[in-house]
C-alpha positions in Angstrom: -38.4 33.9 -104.9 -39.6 33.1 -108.5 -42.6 31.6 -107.4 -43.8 34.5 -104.6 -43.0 37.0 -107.8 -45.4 35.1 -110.2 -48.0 34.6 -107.8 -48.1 38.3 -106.6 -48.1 38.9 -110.4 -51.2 36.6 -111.1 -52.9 37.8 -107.9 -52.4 41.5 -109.2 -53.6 40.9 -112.8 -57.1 39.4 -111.4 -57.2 42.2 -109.3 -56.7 44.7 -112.3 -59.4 43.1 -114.4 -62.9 45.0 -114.0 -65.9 42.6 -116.0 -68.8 45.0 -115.3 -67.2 47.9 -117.4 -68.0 47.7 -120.8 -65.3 48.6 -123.5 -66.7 52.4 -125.2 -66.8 51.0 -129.1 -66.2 54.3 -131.1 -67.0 53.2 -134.6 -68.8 56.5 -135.6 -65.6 59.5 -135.6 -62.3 60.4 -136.8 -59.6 58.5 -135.8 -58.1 62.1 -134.6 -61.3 62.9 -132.5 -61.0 59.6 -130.6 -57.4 60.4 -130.0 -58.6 63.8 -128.1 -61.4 61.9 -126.4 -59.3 59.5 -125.0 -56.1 62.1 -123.8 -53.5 59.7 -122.0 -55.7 56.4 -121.8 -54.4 53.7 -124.0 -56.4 53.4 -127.7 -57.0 50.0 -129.3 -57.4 49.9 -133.1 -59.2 47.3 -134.6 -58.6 47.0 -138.4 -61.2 44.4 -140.2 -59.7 43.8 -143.9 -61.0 42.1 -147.0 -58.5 39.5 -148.0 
């Protein structure tokens, strides 16, 4: 039963995966304004630091 689960699991995450879209970079607004843009779709913040 553990094996049928992870397969239909691995089968389903290939599935999910779309390579021709391209990722919008927003590097040019408020962090607010990309939060209205985007409305219920998940945002990803990348931070680049000095150390």
């Amino acid at each position: 039963m553990k094996f049928k689960f992870l397969l239909f699991s691995f089968f389903c995450f290939l599935l999910s995966c779309d390579s021709k879209l391209a990722y919008p970079w927003i590097t040019v607004s408020d962090l607010d304004q990309v939060f209205k843009i985007a409305g219920d779709k998940l945002v990803l913040i990348d931070f680049e630091t000095e150390w």
